[in-house]
Short mmCIF file of the C-alpha atoms (twelve columns), coordinates in Angstrom:
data_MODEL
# 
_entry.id   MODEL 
# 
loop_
_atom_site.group_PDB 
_atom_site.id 
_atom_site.type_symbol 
_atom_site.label_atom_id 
_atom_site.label_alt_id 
_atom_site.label_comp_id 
_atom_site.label_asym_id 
_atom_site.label_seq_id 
_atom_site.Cartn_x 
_atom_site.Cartn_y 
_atom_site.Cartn_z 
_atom_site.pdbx_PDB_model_num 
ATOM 1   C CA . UNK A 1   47.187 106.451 122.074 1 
ATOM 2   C CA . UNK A 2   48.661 106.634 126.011 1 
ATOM 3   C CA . UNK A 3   46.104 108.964 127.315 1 
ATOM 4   C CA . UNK A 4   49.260 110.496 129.743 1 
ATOM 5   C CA . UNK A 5   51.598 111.075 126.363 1 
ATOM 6   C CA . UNK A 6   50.394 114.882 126.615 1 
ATOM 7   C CA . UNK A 7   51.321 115.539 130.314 1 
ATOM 8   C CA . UNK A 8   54.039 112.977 130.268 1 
ATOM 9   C CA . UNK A 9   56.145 115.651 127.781 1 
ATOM 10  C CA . UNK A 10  54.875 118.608 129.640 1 
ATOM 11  C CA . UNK A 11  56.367 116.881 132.909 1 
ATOM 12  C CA . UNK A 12  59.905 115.883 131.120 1 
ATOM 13  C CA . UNK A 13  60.079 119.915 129.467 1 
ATOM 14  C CA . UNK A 14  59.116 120.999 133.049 1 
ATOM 15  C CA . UNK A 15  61.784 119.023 134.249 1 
ATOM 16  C CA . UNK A 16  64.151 120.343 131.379 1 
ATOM 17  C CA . UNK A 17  63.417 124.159 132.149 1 
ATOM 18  C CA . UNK A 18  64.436 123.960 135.848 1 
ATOM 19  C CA . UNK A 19  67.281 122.108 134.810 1 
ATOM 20  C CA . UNK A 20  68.118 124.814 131.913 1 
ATOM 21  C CA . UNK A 21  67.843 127.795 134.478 1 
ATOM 22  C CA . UNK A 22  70.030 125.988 137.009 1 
ATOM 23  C CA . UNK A 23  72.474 125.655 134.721 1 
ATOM 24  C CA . UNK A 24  72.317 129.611 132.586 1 
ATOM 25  C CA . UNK A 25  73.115 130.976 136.361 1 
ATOM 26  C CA . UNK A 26  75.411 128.074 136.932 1 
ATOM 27  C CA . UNK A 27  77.554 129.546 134.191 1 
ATOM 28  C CA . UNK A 28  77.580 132.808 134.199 1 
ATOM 29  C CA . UNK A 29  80.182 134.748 135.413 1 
ATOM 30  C CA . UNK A 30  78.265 138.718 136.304 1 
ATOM 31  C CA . UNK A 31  77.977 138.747 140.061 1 
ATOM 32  C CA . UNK A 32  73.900 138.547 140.888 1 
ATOM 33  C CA . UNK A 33  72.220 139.575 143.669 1 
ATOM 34  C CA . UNK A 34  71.435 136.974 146.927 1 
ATOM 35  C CA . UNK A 35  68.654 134.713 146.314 1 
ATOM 36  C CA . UNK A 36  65.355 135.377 148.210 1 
ATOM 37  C CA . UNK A 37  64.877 132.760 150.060 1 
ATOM 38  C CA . UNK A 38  61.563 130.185 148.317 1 
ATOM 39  C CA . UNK A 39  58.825 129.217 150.405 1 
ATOM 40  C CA . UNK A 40  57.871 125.892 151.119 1 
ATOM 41  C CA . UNK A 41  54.241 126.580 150.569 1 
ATOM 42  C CA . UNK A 42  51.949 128.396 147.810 1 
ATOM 43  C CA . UNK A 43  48.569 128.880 147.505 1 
ATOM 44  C CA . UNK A 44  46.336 128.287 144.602 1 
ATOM 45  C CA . UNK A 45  43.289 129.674 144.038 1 
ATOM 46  C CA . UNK A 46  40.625 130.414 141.720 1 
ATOM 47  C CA . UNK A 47  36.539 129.511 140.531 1 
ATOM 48  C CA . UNK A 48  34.857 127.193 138.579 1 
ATOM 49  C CA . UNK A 49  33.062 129.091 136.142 1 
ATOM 50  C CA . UNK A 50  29.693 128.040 136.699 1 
ATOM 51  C CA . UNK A 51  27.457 127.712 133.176 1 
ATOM 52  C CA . UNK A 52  23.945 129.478 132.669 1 
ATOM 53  C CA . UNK A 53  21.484 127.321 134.185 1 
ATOM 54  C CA . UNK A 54  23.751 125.509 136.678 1 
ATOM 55  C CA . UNK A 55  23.558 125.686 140.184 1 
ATOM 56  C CA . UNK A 56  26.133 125.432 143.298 1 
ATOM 57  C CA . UNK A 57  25.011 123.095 145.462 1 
ATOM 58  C CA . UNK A 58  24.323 123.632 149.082 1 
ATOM 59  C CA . UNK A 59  27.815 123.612 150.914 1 
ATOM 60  C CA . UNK A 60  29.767 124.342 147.826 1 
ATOM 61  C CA . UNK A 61  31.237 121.957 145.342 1 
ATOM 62  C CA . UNK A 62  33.915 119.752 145.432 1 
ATOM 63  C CA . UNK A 63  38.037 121.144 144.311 1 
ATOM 64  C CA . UNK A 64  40.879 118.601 144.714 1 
ATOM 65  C CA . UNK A 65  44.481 119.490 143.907 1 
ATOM 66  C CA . UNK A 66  46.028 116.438 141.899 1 
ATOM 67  C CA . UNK A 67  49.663 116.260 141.977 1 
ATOM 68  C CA . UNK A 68  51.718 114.636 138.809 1 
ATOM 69  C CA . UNK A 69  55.685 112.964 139.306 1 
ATOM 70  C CA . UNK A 70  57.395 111.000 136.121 1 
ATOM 71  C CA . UNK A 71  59.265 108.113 138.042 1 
ATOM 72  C CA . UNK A 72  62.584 106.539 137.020 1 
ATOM 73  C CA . UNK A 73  60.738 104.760 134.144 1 
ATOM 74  C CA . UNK A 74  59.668 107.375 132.799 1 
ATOM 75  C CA . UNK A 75  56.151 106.590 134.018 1 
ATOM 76  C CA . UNK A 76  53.485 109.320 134.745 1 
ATOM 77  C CA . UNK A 77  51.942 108.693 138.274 1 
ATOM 78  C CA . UNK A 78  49.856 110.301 140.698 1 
ATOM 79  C CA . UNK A 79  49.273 109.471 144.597 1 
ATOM 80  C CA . UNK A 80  45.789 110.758 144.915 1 
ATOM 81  C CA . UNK A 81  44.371 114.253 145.491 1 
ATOM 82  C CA . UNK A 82  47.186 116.471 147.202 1 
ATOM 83  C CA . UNK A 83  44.046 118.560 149.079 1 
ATOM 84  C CA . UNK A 84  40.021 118.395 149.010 1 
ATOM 85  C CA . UNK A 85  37.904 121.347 149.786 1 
ATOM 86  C CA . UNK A 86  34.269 122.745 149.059 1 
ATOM 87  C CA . UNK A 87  34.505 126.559 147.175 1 
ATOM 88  C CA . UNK A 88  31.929 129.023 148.204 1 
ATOM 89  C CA . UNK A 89  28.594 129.340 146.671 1 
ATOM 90  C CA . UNK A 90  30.008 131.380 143.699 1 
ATOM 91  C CA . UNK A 91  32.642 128.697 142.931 1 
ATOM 92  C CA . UNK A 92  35.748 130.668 144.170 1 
ATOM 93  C CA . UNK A 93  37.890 128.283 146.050 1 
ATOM 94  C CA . UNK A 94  41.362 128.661 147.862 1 
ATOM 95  C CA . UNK A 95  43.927 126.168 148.545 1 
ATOM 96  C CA . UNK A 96  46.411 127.064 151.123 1 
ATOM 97  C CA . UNK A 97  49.556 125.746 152.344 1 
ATOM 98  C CA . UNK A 98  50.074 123.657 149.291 1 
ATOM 99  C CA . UNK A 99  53.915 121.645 149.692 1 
ATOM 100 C CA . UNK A 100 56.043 123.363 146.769 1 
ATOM 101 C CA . UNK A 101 57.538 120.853 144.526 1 
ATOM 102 C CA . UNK A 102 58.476 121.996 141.379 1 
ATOM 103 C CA . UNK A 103 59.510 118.633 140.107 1 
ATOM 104 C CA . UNK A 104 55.765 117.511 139.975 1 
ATOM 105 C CA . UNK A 105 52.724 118.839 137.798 1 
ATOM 106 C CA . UNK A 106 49.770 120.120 138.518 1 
ATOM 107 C CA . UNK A 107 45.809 119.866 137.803 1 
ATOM 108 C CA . UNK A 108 42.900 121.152 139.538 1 
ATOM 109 C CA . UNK A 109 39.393 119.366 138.883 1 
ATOM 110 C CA . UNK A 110 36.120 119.208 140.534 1 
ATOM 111 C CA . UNK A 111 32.206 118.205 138.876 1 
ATOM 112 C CA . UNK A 112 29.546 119.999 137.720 1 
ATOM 113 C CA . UNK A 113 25.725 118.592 136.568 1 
ATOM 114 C CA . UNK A 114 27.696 115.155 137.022 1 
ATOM 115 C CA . UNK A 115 30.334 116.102 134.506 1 
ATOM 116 C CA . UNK A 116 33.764 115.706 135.466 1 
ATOM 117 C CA . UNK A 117 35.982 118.871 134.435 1 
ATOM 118 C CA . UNK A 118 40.055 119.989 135.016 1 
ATOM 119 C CA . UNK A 119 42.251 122.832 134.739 1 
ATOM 120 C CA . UNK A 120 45.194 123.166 132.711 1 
ATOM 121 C CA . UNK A 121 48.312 120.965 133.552 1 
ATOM 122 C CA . UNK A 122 50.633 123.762 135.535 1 
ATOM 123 C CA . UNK A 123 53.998 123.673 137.862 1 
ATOM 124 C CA . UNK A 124 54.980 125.486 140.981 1 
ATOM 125 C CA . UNK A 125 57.985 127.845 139.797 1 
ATOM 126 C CA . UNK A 126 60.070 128.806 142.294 1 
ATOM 127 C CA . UNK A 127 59.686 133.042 141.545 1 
ATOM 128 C CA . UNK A 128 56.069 132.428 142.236 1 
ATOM 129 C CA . UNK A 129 53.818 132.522 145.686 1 
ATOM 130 C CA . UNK A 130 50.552 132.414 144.575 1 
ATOM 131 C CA . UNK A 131 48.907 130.799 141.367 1 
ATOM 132 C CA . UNK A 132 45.320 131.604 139.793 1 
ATOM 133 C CA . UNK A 133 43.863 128.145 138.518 1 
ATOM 134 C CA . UNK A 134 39.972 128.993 136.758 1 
ATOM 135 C CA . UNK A 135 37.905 125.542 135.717 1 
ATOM 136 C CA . UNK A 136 35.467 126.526 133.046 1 
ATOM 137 C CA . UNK A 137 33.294 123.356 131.288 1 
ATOM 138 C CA . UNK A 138 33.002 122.716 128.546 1 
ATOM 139 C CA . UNK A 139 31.194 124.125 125.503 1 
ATOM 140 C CA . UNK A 140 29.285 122.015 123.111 1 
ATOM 141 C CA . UNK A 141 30.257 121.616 119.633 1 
ATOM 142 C CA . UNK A 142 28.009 119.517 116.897 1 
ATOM 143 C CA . UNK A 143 30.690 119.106 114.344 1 
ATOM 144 C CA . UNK A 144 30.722 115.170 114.114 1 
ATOM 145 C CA . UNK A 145 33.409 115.244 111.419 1 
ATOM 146 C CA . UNK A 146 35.611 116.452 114.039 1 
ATOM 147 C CA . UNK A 147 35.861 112.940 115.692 1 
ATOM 148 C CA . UNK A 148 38.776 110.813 115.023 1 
ATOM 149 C CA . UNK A 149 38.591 107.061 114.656 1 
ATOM 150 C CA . UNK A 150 41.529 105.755 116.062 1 
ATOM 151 C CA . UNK A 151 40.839 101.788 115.832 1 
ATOM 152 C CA . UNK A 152 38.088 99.368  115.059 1 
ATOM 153 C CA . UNK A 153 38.304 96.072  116.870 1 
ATOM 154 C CA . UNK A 154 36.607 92.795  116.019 1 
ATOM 155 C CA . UNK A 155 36.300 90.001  118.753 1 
ATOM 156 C CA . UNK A 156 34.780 87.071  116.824 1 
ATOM 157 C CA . UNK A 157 33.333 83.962  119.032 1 
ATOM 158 C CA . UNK A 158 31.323 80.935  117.945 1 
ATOM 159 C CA . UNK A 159 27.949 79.926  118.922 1 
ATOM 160 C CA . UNK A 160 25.595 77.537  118.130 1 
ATOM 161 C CA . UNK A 161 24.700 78.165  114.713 1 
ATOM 162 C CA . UNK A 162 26.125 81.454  114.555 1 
ATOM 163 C CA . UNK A 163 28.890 84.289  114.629 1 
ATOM 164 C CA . UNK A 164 29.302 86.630  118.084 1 
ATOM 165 C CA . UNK A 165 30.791 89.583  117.020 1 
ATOM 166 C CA . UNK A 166 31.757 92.263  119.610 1 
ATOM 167 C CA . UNK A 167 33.259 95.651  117.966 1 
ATOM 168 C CA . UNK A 168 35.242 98.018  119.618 1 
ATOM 169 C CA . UNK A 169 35.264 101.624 118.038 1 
ATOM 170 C CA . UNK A 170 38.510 103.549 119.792 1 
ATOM 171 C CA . UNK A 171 37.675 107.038 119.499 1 
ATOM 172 C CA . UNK A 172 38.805 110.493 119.890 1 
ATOM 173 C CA . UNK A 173 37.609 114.193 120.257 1 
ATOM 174 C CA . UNK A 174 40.540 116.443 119.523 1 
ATOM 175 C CA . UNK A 175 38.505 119.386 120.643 1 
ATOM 176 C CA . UNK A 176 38.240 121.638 123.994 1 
ATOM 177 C CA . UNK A 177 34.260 121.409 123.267 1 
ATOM 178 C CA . UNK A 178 32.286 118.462 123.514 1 
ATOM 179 C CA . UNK A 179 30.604 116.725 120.659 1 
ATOM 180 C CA . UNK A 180 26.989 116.429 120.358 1 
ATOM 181 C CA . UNK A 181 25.852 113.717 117.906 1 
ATOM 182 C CA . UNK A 182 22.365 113.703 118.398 1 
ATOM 183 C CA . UNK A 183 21.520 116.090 115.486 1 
ATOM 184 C CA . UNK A 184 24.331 114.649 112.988 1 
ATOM 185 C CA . UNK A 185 24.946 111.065 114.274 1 
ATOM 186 C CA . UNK A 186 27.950 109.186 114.296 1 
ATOM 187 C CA . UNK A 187 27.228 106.689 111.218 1 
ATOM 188 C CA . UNK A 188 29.045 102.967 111.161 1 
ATOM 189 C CA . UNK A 189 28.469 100.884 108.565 1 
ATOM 190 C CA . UNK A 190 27.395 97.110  109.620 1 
ATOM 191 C CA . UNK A 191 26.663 93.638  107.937 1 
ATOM 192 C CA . UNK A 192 22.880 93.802  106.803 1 
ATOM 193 C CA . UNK A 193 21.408 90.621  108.099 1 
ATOM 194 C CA . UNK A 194 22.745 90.861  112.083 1 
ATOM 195 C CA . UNK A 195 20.355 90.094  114.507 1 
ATOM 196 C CA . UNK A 196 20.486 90.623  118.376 1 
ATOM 197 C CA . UNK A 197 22.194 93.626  118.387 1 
ATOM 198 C CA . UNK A 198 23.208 95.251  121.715 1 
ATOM 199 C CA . UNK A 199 25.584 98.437  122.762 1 
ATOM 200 C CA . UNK A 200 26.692 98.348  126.324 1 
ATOM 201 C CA . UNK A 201 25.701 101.530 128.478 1 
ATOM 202 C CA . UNK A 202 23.789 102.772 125.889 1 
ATOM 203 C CA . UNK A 203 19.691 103.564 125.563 1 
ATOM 204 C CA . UNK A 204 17.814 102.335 122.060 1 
ATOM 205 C CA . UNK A 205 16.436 105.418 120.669 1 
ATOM 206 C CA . UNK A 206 18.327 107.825 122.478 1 
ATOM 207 C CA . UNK A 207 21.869 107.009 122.385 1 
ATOM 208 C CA . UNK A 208 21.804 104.673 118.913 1 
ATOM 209 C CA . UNK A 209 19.156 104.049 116.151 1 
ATOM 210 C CA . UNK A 210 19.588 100.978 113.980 1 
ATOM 211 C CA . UNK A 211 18.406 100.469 110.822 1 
ATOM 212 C CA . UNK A 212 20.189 97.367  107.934 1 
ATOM 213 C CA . UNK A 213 23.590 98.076  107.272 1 
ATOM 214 C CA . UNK A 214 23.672 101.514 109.414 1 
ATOM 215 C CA . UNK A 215 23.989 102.039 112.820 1 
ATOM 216 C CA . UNK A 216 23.655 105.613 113.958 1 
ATOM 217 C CA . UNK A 217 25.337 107.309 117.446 1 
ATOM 218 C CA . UNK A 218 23.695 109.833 118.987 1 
ATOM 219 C CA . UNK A 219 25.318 111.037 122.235 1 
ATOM 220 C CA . UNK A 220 27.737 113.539 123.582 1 
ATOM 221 C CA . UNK A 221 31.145 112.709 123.462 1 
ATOM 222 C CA . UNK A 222 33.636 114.610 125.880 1 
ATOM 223 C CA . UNK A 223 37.466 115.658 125.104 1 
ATOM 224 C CA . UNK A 224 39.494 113.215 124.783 1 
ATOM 225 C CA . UNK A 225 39.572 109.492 124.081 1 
ATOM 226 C CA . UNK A 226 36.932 106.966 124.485 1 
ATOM 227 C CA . UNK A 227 35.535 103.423 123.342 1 
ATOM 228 C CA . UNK A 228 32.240 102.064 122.652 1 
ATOM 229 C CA . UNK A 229 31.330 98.226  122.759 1 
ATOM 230 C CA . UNK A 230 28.868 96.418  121.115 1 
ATOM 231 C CA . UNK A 231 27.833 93.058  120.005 1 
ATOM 232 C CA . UNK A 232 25.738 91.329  117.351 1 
ATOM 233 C CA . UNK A 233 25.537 88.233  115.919 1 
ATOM 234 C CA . UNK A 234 25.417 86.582  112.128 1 
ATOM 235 C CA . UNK A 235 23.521 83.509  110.907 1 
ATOM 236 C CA . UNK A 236 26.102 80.649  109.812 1 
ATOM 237 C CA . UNK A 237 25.579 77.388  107.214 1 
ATOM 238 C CA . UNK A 238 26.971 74.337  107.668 1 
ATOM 239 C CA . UNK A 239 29.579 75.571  110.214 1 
ATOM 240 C CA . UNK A 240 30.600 78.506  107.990 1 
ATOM 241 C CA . UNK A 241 30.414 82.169  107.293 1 
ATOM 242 C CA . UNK A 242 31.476 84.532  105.064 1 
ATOM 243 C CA . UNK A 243 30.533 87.969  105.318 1 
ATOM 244 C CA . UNK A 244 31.480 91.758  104.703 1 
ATOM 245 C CA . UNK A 245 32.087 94.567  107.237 1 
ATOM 246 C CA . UNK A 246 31.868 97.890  105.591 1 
ATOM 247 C CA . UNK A 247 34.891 100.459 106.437 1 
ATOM 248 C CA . UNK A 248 34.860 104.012 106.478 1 
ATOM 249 C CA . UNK A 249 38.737 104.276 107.319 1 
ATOM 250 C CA . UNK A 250 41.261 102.889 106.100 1 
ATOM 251 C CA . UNK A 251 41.514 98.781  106.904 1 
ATOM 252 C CA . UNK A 252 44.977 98.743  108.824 1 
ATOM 253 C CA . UNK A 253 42.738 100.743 111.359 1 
ATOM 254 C CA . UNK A 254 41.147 96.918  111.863 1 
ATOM 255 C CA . UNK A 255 41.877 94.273  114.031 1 
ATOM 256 C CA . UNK A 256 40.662 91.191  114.620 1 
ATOM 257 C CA . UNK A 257 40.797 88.469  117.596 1 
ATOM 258 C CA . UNK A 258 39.508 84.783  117.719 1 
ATOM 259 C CA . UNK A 259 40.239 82.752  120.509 1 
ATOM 260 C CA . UNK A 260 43.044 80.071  119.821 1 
ATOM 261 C CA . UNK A 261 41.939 76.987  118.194 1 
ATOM 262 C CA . UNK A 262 38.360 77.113  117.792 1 
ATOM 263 C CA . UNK A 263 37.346 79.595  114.535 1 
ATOM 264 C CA . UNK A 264 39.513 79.307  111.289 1 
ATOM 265 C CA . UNK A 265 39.358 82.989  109.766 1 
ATOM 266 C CA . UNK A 266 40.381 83.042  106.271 1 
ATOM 267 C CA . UNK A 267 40.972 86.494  104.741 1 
ATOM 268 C CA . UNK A 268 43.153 88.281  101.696 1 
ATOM 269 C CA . UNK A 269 42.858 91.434  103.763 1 
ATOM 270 C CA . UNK A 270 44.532 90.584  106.863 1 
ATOM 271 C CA . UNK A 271 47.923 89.849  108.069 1 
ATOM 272 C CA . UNK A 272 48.695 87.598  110.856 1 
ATOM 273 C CA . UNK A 273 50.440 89.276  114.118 1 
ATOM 274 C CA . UNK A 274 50.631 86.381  116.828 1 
ATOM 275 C CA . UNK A 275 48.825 85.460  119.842 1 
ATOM 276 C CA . UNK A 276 47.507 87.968  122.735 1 
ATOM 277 C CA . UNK A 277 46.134 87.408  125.916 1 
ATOM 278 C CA . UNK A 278 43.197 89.500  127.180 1 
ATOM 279 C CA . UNK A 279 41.169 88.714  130.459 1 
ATOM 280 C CA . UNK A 280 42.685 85.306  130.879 1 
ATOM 281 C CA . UNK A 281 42.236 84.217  127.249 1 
ATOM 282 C CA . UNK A 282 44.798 83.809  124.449 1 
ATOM 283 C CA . UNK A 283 43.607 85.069  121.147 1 
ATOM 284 C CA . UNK A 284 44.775 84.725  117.568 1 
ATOM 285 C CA . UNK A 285 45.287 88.474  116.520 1 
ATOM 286 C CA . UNK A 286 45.108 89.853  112.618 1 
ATOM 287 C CA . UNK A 287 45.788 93.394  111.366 1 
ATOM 288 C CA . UNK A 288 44.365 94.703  108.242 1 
ATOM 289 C CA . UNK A 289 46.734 95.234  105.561 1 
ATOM 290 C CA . UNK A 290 47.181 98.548  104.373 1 
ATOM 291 C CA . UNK A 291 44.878 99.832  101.079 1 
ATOM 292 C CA . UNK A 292 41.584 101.302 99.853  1 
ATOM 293 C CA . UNK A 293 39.252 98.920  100.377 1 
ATOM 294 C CA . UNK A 294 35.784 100.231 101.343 1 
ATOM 295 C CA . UNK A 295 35.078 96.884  102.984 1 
ATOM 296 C CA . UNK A 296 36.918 93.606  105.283 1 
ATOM 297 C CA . UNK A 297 36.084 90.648  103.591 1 
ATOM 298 C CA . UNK A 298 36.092 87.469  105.727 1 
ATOM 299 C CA . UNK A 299 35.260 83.757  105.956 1 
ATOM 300 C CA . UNK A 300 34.946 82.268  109.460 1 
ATOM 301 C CA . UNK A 301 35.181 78.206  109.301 1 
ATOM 302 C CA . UNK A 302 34.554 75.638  112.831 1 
ATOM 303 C CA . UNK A 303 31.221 76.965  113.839 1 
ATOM 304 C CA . UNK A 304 28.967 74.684  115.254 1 
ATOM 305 C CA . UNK A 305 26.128 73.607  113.660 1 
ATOM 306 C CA . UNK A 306 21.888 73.269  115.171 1 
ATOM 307 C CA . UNK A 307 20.920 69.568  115.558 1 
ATOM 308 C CA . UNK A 308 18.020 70.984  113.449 1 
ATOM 309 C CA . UNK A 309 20.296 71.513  110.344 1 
ATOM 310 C CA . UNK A 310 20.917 68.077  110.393 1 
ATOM 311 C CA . UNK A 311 17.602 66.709  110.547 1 
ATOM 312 C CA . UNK A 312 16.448 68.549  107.419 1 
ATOM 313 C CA . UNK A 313 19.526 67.810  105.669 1 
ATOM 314 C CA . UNK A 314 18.502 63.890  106.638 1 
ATOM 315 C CA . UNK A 315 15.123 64.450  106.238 1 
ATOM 316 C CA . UNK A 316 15.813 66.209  102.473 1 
ATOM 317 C CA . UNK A 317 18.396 63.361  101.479 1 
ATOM 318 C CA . UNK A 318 16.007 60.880  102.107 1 
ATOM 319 C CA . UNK A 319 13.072 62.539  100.215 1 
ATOM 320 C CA . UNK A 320 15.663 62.756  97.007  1 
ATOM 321 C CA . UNK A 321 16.208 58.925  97.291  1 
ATOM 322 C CA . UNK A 322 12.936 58.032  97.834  1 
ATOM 323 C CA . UNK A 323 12.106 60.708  94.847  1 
ATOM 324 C CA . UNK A 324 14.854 59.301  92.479  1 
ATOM 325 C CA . UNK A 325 13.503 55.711  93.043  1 
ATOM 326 C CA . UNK A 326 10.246 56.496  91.991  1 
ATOM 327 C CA . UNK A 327 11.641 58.086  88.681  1 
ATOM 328 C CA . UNK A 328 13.779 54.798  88.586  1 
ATOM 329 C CA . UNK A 329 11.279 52.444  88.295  1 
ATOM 330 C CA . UNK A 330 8.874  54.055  86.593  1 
ATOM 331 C CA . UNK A 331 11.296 54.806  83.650  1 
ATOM 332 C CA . UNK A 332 12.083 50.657  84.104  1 
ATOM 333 C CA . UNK A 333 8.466  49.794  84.067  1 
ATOM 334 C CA . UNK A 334 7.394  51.967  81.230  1 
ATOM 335 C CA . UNK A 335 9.679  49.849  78.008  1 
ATOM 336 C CA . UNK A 336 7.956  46.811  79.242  1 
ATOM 337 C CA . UNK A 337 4.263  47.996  79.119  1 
ATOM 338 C CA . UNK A 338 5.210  49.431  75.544  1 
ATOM 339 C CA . UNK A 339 6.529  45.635  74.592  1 
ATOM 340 C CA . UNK A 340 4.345  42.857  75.819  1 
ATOM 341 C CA . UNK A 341 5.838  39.604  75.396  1 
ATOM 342 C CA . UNK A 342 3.719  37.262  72.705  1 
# 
């Protein structure tokens, strides 16, 4: 999902409603009265509503102005904060000779306890001087079932002996509220015999527990989208694998990448979509196929296998000959003990 889709349309209806009033008077035949002449500047003002327990620190807190333009491609840019100040140690701030542009959209953010929080997106109409713009953070929800997974990636590397998997869980909270996991974690279902298990920017204990088959999030997630990354890896025989990852939505939510020409992935499941480049490196890409399968089955071929694996399967192959020789000669030897010669 394009994080800008939302402002993107509230730019192009902005855009659409100066148009539309240009064009009512444009058309209308009653005589109006003169124009008052617009001003080239507003001011915006308001506070950042400061939760219990919180404090302002010393000289104020931060407030920039961002400014929003859709360009010719239809692209949703900004050039940076429009103005910077500190409010006052109650949080009310003022921004003052502000250039009007009522083309362009509007946010004002600032941070609180570390937390990074915005206004409503909002646009300088012409009949208007002065606008009131309040920040107020976010509440905290613990209603887990609220987030959305968008996508589940699988990167899938060889090692020596072994599968690297790194997952990608694309998700979003639809809410105003943050979501607060720790008391009813986020639950993904994982292949039971993984081993080196790691989740990037993330604390054992406090921000995951994992247990066989189950790993469980416990964090706050804030509005909006957001990914997490992890890796793990899965014992392989003989240069192969096959294993099952367990979904909890459906399996065209899946993808999966191998790097060209090194793993074979073999798969009922999955539907081939072409080759991708990401970071530098061109990767195979599957999409599940759509259904209502509770689990991705797979079989990953051209892993490499341990020198070690090779020695016992020597050392084993020459304990069965040396074994089935033995039984060979002493079946051989045993007819001609029961039948001397005369």
């Amino acid at each position: 999902m394009n994080p800008f889709l939302h402002l993107r349309t509230l730019l192009l209806l902005g855009l659409l409603f100066t148009q539309g009033v240009t064009l009512t008077v444009a058309q209308t035949n009653t005589p109006v009265a003169p124009e008052v002449p617009t001003s080239a500047t507003v001011t915006v003002r308001g506070s950042v509503q400061i939760p219990a327990g919180a404090e302002v620190p010393e000289g104020g807190l931060d407030v920039v102005l961002l400014k929003f333009v859709v360009d010719a491609e239809g692209q949703v840019n900004t050039t940076g904060p429009v103005a910077r100040i500190k409010s006052d140690p109650e949080g009310h701030f003022e921004f003052q000779e502000v250039p009007r542009e009522v083309r362009a959209a509007y946010r004002v953010g600032s941070r609180v306890r570390g937390e990074l929080i915005s206004s409503e997106i909002f646009f300088m109409h012409p009949d208007q001087a002065v606008f009131e713009v309040n920040l107020a953070v976010p509440g905290v929800s613990e209603e887990t079932e609220k987030l959305e997974l968008e996508q589940t990636s699988l990167v899938l590397e060889n090692a020596l002996g072994e599968l690297r998997v790194t997952e990608v869980l694309s998700l979003i909270n639809p809410l105003r509220e943050r979501i607060d996991t720790r008391e009813r974690p986020l639950v993904v279902r994982l292949p039971e015999d993984l081993s080196e298990f790691q989740m990037m920017e993330a604390r054992p204990d406090q921000d995951y527990r994992l247990s066989p088959g189950k790993l469980e999030i416990t964090r706050i997630f804030p509005q909006g989208g957001i990914q997490l990354l992890y890796q793990y890896s899965l014992p392989a025989w003989l240069g192969s694998l096959s294993f099952s990852r367990p979904l909890t939505h459906p399996p065209e939510q899946m993808s999966v990448f191998t790097a060209i020409d090194i793993l074979e992935i073999r798969s009922e499941q999955l539907e081939f979509k072409g080759k991708q480049t990401l970071g530098g490196t061109a990767f195979r890409v599957w999409n599940g196929k759509p259904g209502s399968q509770t689990s991705l089955e797979l079989t990953v071929g051209g892993i490499p296998v341990k020198s070690q694996v090779y020695y016992v399967i020597t050392l084993f192959t020459l304990v069965l000959l040396g074994l089935l020789a033995f039984v060979f000669y002493r079946t051989r030897l045993r007819p001609a003990r029961l039948n001397p010669a005369p």
